[in-house]
RODO-2510 file (C-alpha; in nm, 4 decimals, decimal comma):
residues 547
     n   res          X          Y          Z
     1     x     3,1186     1,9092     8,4483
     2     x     3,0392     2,1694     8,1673
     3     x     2,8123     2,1403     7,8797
     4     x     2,9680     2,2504     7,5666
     5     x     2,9205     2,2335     7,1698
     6     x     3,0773     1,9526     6,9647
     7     x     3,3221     2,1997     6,7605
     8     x     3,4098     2,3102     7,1371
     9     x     3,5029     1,9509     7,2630
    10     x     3,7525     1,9205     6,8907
    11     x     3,9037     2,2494     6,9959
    12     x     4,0055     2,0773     7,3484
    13     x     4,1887     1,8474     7,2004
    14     x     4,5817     1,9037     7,1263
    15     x     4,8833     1,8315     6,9116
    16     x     5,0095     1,4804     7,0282
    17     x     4,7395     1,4150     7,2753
    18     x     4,6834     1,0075     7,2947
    19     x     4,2947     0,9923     7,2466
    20     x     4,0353     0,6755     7,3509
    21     x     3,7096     0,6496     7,1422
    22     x     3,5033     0,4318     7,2701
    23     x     3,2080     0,2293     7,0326
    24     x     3,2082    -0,0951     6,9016
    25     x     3,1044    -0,0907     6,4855
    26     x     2,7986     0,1278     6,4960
    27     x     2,7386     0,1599     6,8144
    28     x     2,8085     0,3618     7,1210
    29     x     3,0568     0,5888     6,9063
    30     x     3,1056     0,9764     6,9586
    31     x     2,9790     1,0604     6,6011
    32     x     2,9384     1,4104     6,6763
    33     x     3,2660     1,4888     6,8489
    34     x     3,4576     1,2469     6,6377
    35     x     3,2950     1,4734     6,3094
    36     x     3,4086     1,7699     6,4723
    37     x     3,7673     1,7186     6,5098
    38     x     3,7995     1,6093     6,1189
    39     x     3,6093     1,9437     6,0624
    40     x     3,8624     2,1798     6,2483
    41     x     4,1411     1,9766     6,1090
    42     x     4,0486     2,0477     5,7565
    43     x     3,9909     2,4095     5,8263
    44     x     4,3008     2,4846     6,0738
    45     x     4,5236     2,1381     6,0301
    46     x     4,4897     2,0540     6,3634
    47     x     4,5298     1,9088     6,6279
    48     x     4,7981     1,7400     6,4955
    49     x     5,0231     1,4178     6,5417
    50     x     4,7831     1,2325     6,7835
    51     x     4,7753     0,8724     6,8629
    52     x     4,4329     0,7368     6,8269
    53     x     4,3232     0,4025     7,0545
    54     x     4,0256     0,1540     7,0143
    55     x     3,9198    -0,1358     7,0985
    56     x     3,6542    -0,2598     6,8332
    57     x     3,6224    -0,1280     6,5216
    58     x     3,4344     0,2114     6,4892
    59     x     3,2699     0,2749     6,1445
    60     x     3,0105     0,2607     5,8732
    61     x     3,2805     0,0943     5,5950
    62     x     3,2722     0,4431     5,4463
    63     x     3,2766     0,8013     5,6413
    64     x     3,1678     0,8008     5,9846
    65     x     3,3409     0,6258     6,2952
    66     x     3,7419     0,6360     6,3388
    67     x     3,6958     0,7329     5,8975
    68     x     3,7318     1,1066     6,0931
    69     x     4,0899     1,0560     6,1879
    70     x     4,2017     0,9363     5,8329
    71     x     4,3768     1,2576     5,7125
    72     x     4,7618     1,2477     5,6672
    73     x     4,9019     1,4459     5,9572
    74     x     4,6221     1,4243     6,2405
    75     x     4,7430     1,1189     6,3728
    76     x     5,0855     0,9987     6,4349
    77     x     4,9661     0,6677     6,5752
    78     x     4,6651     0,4455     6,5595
    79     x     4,6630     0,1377     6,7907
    80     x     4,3177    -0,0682     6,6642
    81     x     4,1567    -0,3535     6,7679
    82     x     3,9694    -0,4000     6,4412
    83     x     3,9687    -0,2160     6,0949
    84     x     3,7782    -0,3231     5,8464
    85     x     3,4749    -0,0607     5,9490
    86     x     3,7141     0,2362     5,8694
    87     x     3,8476     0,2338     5,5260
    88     x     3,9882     0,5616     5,5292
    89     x     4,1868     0,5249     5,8565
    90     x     4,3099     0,1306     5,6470
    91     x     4,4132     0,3166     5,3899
    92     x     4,6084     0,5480     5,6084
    93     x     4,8214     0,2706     5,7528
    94     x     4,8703     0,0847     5,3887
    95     x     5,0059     0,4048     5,2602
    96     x     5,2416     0,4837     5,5338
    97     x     5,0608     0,7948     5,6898
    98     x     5,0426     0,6715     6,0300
    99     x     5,2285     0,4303     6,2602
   100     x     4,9618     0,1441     6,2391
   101     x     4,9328    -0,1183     6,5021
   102     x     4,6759    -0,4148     6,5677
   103     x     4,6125    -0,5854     6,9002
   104     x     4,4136    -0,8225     7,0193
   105     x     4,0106    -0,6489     7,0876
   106     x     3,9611    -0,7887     7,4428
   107     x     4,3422    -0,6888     7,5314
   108     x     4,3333    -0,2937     7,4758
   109     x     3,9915    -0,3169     7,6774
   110     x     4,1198    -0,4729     7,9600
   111     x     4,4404    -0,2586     7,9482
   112     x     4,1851     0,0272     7,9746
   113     x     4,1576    -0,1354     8,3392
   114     x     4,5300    -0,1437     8,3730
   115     x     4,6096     0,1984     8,2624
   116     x     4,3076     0,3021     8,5023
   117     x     4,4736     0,1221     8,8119
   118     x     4,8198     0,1780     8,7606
   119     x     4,9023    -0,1480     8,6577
   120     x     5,2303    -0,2619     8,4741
   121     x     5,0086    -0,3397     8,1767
   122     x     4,8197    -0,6863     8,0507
   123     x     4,9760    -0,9849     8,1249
   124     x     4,8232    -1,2308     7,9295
   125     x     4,9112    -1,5735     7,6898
   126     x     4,6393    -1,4246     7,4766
   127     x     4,8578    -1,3607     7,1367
   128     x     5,1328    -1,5865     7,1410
   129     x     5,2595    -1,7433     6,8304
   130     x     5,0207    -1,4826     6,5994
   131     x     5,1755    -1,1735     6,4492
   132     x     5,1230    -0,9912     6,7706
   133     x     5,3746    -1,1736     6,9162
   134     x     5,7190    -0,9852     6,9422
   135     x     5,9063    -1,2769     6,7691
   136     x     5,6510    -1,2392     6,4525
   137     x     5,5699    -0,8593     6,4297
   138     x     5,4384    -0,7477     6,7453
   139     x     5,1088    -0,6301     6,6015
   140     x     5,2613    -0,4131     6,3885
   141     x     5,1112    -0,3319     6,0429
   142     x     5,3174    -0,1253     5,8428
   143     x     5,6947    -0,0064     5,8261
   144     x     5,6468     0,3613     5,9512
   145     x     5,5713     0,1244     6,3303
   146     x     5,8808     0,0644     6,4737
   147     x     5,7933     0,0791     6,8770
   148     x     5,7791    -0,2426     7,0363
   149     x     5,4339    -0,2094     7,2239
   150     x     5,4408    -0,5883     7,3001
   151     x     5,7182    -0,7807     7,5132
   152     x     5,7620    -1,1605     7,5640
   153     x     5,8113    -1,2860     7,9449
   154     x     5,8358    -1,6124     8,0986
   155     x     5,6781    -1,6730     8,4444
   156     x     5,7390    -1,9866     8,6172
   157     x     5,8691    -2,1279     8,2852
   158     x     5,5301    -2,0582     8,1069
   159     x     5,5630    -1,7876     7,8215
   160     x     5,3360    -1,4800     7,8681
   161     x     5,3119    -1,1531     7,6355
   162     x     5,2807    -0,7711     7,8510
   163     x     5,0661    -0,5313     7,6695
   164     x     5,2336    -0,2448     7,8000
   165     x     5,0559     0,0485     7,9190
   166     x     5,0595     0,4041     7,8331
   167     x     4,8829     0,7544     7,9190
   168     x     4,5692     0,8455     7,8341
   169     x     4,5118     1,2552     7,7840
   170     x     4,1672     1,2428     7,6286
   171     x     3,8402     0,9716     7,6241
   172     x     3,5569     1,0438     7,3560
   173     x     3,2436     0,8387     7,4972
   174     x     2,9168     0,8516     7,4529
   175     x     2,5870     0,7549     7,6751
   176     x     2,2231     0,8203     7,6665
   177     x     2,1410     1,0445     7,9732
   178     x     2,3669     1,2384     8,1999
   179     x     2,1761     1,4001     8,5509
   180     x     2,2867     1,7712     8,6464
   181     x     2,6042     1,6063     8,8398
   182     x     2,7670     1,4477     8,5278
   183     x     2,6516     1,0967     8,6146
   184     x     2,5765     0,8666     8,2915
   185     x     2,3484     0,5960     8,1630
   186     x     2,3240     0,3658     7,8828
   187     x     1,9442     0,3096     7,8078
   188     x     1,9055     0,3690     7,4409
   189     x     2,2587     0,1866     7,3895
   190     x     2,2738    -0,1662     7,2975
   191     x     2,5494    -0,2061     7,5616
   192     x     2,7690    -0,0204     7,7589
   193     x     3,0817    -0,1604     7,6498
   194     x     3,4108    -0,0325     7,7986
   195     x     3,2706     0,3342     7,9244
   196     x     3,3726     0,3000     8,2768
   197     x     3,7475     0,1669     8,1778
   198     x     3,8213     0,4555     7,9142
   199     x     3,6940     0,7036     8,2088
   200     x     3,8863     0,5829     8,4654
   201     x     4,1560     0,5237     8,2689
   202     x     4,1987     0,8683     8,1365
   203     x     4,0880     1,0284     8,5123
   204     x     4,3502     0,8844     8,6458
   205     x     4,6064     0,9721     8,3816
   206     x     4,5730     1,3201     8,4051
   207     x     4,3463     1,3155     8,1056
   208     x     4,0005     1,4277     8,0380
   209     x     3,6713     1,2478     7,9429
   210     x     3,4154     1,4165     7,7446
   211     x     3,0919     1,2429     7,6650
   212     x     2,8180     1,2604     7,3649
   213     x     2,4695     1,2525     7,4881
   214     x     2,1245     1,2142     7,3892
   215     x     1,9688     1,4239     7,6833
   216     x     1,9928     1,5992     8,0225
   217     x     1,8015     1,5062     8,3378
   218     x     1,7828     1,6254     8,7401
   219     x     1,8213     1,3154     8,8412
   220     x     1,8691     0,9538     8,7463
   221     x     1,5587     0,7441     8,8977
   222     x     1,8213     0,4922     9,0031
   223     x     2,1778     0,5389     9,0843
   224     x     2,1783     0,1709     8,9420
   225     x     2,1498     0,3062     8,6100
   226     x     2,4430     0,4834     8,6145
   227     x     2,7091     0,3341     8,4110
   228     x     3,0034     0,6279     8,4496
   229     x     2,9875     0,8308     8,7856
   230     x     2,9986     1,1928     8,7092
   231     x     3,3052     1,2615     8,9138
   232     x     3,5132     1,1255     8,5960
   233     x     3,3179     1,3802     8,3554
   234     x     3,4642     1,6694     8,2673
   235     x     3,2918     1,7647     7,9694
   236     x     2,9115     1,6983     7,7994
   237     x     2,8041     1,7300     7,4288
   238     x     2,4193     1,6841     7,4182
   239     x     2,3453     1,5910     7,0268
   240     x     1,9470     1,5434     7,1223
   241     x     1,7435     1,2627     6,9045
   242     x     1,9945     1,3314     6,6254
   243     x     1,9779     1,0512     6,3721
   244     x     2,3175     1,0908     6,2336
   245     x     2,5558     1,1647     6,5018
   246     x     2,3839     0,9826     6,7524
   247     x     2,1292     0,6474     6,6147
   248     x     2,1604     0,3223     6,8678
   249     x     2,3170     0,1601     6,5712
   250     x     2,5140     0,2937     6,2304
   251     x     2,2411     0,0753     6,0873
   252     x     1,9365     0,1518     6,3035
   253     x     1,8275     0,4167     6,4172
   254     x     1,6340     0,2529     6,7632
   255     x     1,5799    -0,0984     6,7852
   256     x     1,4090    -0,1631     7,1319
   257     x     1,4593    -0,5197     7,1259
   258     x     1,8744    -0,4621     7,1715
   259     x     1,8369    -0,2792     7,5055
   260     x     1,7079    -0,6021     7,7247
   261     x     1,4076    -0,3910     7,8070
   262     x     1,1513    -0,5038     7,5992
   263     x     0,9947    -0,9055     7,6604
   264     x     1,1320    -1,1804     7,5051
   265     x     0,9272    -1,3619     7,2445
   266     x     0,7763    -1,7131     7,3630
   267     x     0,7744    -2,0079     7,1426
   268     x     0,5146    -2,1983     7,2046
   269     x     0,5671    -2,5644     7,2457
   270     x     0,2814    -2,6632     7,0802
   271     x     0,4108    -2,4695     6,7481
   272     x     0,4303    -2,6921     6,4291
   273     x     0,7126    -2,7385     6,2156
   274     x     0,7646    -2,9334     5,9356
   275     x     0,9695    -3,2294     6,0118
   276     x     1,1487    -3,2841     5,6695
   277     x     1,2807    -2,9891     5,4291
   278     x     1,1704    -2,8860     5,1139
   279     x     1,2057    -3,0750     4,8168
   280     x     1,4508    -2,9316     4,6269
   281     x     1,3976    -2,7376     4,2944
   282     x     1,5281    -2,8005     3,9510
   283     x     1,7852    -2,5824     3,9216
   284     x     1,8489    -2,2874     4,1217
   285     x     2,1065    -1,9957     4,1456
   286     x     2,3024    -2,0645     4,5332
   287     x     2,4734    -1,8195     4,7713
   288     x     2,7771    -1,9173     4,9417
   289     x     2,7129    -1,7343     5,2235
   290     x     2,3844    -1,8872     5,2942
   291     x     2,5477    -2,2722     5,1921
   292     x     2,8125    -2,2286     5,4416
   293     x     2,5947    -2,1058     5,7205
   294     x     2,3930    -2,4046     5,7204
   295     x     2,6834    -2,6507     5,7561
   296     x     2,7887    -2,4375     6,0081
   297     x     2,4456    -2,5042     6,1946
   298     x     2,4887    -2,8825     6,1606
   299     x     2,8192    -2,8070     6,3893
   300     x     2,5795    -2,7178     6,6328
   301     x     2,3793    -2,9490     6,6341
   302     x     2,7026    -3,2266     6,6876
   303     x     2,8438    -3,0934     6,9709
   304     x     2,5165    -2,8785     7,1518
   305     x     2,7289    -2,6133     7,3416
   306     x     2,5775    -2,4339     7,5718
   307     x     2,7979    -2,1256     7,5826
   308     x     2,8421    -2,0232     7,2056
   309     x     3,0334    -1,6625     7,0299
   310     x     2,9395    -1,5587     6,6603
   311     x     3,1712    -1,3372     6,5180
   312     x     3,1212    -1,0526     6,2682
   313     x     3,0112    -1,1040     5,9363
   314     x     2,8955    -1,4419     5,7853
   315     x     2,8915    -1,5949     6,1348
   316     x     2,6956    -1,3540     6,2871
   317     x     2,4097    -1,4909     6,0936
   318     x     2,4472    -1,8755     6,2071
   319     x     2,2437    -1,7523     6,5127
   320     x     1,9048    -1,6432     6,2985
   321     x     1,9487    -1,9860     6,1335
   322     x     1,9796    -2,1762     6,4144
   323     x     1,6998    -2,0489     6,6282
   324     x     1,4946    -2,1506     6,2888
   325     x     1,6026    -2,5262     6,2769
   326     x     1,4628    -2,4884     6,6260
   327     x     1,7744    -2,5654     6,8152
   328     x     1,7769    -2,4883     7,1593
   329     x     1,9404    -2,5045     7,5112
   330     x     2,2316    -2,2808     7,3619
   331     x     2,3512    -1,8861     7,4945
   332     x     2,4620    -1,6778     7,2248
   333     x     2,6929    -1,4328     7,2944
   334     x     2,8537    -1,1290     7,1637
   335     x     3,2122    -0,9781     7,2913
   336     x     3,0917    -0,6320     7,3564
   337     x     2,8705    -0,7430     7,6376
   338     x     2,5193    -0,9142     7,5361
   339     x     2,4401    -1,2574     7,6951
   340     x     2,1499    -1,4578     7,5085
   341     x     1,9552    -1,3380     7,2641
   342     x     2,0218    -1,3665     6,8829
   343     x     2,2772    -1,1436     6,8049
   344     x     2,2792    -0,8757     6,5134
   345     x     2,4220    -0,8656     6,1918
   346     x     2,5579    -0,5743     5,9456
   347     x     2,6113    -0,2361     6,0661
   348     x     2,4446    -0,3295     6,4138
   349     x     2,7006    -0,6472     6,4818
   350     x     2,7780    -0,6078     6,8469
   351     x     2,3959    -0,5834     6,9368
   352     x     2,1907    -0,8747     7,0192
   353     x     1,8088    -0,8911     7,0207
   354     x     1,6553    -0,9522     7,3619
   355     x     1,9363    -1,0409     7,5338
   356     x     1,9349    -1,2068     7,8584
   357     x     2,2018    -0,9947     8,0050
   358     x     2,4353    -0,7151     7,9042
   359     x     2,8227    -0,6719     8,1087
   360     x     3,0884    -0,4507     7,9848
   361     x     3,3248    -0,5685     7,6999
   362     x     3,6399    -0,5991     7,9541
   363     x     3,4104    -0,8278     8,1490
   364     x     3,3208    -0,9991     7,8596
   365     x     3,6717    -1,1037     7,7719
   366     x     3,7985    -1,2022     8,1382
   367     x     3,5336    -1,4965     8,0673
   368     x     3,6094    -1,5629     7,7096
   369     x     3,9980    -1,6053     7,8082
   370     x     3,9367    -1,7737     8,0594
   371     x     3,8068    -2,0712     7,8918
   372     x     3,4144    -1,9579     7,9650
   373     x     3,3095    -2,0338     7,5689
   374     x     3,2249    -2,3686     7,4830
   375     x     3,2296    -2,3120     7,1117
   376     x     3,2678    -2,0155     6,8734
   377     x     3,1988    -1,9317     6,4415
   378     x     3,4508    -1,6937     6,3356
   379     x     3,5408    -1,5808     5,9654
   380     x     3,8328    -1,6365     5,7489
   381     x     4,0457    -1,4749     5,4545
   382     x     4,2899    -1,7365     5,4126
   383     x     4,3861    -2,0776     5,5427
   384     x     4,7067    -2,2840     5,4672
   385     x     4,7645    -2,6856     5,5162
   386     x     4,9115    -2,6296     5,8495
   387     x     4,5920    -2,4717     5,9897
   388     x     4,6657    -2,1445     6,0126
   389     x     4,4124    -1,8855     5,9854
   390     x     4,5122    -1,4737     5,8324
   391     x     4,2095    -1,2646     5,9191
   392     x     4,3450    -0,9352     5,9294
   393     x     4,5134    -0,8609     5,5874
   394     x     4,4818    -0,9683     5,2829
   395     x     4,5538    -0,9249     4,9180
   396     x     4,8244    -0,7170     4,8051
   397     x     4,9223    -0,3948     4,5797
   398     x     4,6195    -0,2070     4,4908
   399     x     4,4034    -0,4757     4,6989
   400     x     4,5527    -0,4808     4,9598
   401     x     4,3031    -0,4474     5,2620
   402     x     4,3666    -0,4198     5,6372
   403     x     4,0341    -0,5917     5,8427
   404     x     4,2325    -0,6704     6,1778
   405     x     4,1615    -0,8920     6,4254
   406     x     3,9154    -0,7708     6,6906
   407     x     3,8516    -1,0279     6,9327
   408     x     3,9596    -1,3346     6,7051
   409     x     4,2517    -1,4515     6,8666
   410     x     4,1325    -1,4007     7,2451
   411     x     3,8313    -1,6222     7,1481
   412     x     4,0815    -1,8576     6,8942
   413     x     4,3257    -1,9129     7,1806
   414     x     4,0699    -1,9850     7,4529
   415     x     3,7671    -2,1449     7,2903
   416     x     3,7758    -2,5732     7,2955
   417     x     3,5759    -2,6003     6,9501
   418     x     3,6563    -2,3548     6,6894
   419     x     3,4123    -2,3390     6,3079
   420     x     3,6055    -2,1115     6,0311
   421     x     3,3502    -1,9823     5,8034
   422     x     3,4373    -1,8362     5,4372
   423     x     3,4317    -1,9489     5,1049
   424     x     3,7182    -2,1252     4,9053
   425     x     3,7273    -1,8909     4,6057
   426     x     3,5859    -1,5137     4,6169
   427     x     3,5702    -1,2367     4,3982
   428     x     3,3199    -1,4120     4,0930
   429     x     3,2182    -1,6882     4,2427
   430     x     2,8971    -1,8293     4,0886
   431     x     2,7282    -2,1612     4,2283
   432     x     2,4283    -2,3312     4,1090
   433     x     2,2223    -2,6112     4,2732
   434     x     2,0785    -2,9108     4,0583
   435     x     1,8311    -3,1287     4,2187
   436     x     2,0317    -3,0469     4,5158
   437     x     2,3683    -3,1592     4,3821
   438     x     2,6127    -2,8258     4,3842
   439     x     2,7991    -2,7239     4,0978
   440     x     3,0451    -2,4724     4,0192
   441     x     2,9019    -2,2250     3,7566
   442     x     3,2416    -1,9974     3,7729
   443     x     3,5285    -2,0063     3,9969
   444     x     3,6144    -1,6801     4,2075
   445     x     3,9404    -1,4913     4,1114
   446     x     4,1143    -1,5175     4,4046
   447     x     4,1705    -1,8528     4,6310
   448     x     4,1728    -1,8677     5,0107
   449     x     4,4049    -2,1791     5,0560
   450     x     4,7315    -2,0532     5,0473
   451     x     5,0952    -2,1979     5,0658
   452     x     5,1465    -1,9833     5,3814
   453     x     4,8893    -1,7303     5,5163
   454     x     4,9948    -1,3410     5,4684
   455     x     4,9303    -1,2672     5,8629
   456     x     4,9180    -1,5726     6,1289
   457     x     4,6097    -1,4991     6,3472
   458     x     4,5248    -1,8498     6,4083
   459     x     4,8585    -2,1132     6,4646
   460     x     4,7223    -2,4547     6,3496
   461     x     5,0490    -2,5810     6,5180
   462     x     4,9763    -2,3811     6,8698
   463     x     4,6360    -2,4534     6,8677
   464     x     4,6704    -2,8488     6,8408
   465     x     4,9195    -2,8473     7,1201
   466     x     4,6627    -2,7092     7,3181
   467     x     4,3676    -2,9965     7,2192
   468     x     4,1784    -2,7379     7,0313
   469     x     3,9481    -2,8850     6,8085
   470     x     3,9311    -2,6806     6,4645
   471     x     3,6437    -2,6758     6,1984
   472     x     3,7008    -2,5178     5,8506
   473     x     3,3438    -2,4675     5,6804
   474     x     3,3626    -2,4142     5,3170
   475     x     3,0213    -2,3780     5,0394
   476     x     3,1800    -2,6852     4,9211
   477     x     3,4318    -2,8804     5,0935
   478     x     3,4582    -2,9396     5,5088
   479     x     3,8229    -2,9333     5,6761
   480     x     3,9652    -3,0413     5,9872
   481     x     4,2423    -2,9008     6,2017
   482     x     4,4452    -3,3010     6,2697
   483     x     4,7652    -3,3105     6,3914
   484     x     4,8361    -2,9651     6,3030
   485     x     4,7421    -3,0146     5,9434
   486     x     4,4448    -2,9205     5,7480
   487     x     4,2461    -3,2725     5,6428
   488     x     3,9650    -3,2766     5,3944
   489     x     3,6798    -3,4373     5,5637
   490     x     3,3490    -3,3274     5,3393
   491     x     3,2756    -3,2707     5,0119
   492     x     2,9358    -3,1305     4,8581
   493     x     2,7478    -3,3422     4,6812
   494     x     2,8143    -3,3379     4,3155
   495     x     3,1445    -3,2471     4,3568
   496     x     3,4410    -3,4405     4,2382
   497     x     3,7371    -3,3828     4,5989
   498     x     4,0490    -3,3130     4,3663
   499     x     3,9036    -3,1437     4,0555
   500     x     3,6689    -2,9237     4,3148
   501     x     3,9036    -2,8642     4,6037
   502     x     4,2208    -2,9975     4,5970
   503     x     4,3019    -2,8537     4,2620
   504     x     4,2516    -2,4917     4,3977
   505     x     4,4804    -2,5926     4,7213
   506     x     4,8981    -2,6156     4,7755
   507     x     4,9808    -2,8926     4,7903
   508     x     5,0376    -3,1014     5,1790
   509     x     4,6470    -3,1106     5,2929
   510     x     4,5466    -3,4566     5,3608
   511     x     4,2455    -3,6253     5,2679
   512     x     4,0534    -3,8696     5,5143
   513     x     3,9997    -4,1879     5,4575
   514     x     3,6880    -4,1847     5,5265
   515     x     3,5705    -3,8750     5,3370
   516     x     3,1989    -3,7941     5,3327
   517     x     2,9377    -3,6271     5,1511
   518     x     2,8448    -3,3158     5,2634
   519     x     2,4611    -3,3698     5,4826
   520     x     2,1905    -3,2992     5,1495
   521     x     1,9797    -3,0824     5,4055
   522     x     2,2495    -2,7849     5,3302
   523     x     2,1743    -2,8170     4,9602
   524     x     1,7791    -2,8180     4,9935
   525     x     1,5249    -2,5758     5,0026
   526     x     1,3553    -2,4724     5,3258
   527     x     1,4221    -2,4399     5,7293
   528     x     1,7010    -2,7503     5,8107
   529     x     1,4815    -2,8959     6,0552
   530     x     1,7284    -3,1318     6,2602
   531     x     1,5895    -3,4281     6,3085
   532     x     1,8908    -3,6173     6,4929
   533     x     1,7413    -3,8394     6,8079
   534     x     1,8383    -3,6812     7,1576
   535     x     2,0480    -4,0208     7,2467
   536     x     2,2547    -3,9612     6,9346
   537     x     2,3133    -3,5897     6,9705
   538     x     2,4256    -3,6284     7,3580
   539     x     2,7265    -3,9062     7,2445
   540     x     2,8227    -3,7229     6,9655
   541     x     2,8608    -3,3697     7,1989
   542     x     3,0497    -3,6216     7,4611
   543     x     3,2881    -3,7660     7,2547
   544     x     3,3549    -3,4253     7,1059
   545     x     3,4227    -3,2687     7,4315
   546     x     3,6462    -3,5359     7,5649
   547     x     4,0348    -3,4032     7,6131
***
């Protein structure tokens, strides 16, 4: 192992290496290294033509993260997990500079594993009938992607998509402490990820691992701690307490409460609460987000998992909301590793405050695809009658934007009771609330039930061959997924069903008969205390979890 600068660990890297970064959003990325190799490309144009793998998305939205591989001619290929958090590098792909390609989150992490052992890839269902199967578009994003990195097998009759693997010549990671011998821990990180899978992985494909650190040690106090053995480090970059190329978060700089080490708060069960919400105001301005997060809580309350995911963005905050209508009984979890807790939101999604437990992201999804998640809140860019859900691009010409999927269809395809979260109309959208009744001040420009979604992450049609039950959470209307169709179930009070919602939908979504007004306790003021007796709560969660 050899200590070396960060414009010494960019010149190590050459033309057409395949390079892992390892992070997830803000966290636990390479900031330093990553900043280094855009520096000596702009200066010398190189290295050149590399292909550039990750799992989660790595990035502030604006510069930093995977942003430092978004110049024409440094990359050849970029295989991503998520996008949204790196502009630059979106851009990239929608202008044809680099072969783009998006698969699942959990799979590249666990083909980290693969690659590591020498396996013949991931075998998994996780993808089929979504754009990352090959009969769609095999995760690929744009024309210049021609390879077929995905192949369709059938194994005792049952269909099954291989990831295949590939070699690995260079893994950027990054860690808190490393000993004299090379050995790594995590302490200051808000998880640890998929460290160990990107080292093995490129130790044992002839690659090389250099790691970002915050500071040198003799000697870790326990060998316990150690999250990467030093026998897979070749090379360290020690950045010290540097706020910029190496904060816990790209949003916070150190937020004890993410690394498990600091005491859980105690409610107390004598605390008060009020018992009934505020009475609402005369007429106030009302933000989507906010209205839709609060149905979304009711969902909680129906069915009372006990093993729940919150994805990133508008669903990351249903946890904060819930723990104040005093729900409990319920695990949060995030993909990248964190177990309990309430999980973070913004530029630190992927943390969770005092979590209960942390495991590495491969880990994480071996559970999730399994079946381990008893319910889950995702996001959602457009929806069509059938059911089907496009989270990964959307809009077109000039506004055209590339999110990806991250973990969305590893937790869509595996997860009982699904909850879409996003707003009908976007871009202008003003609401107002009178005497809690909603009403529409100004539509948004652009409408998010389409004739047929732009990208299929989400197969109505697959999903309800499988019995999986399907929520779709709007400020003002409530869907189900019902025999692969979309069926209006809810509407907000004050709203008229066709003039509100149907008239800004294709035509072929049904309508219940026994359509309901959306629960008044979203539209008030206040905590939504949830009142609902115990008896009550416990048949509604049984009949929901019945096959």
């Amino acid at each position: 192992m050899k200590i070396i600068s960060a414009d010494e660990a960019a010149a190590l890297i050459a033309d057409g290496m395949t390079v892992a970064s390892a992070g997830f959003l803000g966290a636990g990325h390479a900031e330093a290294i990553t900043e280094a190799v855009e520096r000596r490309f702009l200066r010398e144009q190189a290295p050149r033509d590399l292909t550039l793998i990750y799992s989660a998305g790595q990035g502030d939205r604006a510069t930093r993260g995977v942003n430092h591989f978004c110049h024409a001619g440094l990359t050849r290929r970029v295989i991503g997990g998520h996008w949204r958090s790196a502009p630059g590098l979106a851009q990239l792909a929608i202008n044809e500079g680099t072969e783009a390609y998006n698969l699942p989150q959990g799979v590249i992490s666990q083909l980290y594993r693969a690659i590591a052992g020498r396996k013949p890839g991931v075998i998994t269902p996780i993808g089929l009938h979504t754009f990352v199967d090959p009969r769609h578009q095999g995760g690929k994003l744009n024309q210049r992607a021609s390879e077929d990195l995905v192949e369709l097998l059938t194994i005792d009759g049952q269909e099954f998509l291989r990831y295949k693997p590939y070699r690995i010549d260079c893994a950027l990671i990054r860690a808190t402490t490393s000993d004299a011998l090379g050995n790594l821990s995590a302490e200051h990180e808000p998880f640890h990820h998929e460290l160990l899978a990107i080292a093995q992985a490129a130790r044992n494909s002839g690659g090389i691992v250099i790691a970002q650190v915050k500071r040198l040690v003799g000697a870790h106090a326990q060998a316990r701690a150690v999250c990467v053995p030093g026998i897979l480090v070749d090379y360290l970059v020690v950045v010290g307490e540097h706020p910029r190329h190496h904060s816990m978060t790209f949003g916070e700089y150190f937020n004890p409460a993410y690394t498990g080490l600091t005491p859980r708060p105690v409610r107390s069960p004598h605390t008060k609460r009020e018992s009934t919400p505020s009475p609402p105001s005369a007429i106030r301005p009302a933000d989507p987000r906010r209205l839709i997060q609060r149905r979304a809580v009711l969902e909680l309350d129906a069915v009372r998992p006990r093993i729940v995911n919150l994805g990133v963005g508008m669903p990351a905050g249903v946890g904060a909301l819930a723990r104040q209508a005093g729900l409990q009984g319920m695990v949060l979890t995030v993909e990248s590793g964190p177990i309990g807790g309430t999980p973070a939101d913004g530029l630190s999604f992927g943390a969770a405050e005092h979590p209960e437990a942390i495991v590495d992201e491969p880990a994480q999804f071996d559970f999730y695809d399994g079946g381990g998640l008893d319910m889950a809140f995702l996001g959602m860019a457009e929806v069509d009658p059938q059911g089907n859900v496009n989270v990964g691009v959307f809009g077109v010409g000039p506004w055209k934007r590339i999110a990806g999927v991250g973990g969305f269809i590893n937790i869509t395809q595996s997860t009982r009771e699904l909850v879409f979260m996003g707003s009908l109309t976007s871009g202008g959208l003003s609401l107002m609330l009178d005497h809690g009744q909603l009403r529409i001040e100004r539509e948004g420009r652009w409408r998010k039930l389409v004739e047929r979604v732009g990208l299929l992450c989400f197969s109505g049609e697959h999903a309800s061959r499988q019995g999986l039950r399907a929520t779709y959470i709007t400020e003002r209307a409530v869907f189900r997924l019902h025999e692969g169709r979309l069926r209006l179930c809810e509407v907000a009070p004050g709203l008229d069903p066709e003039r509100d919602v149907l008239a800004l939908a294709p035509p072929g979504i049904d309508v219940d008969p026994a359509l309901k007004t959306i629960d008044a306790r979203v539209y008030l003021e206040g905590p939504m205390m949830l009142t609902r007796p115990p008896a009550d709560r416990v048949a509604a969660a049984s009949a929901r979890r019945a096959p």
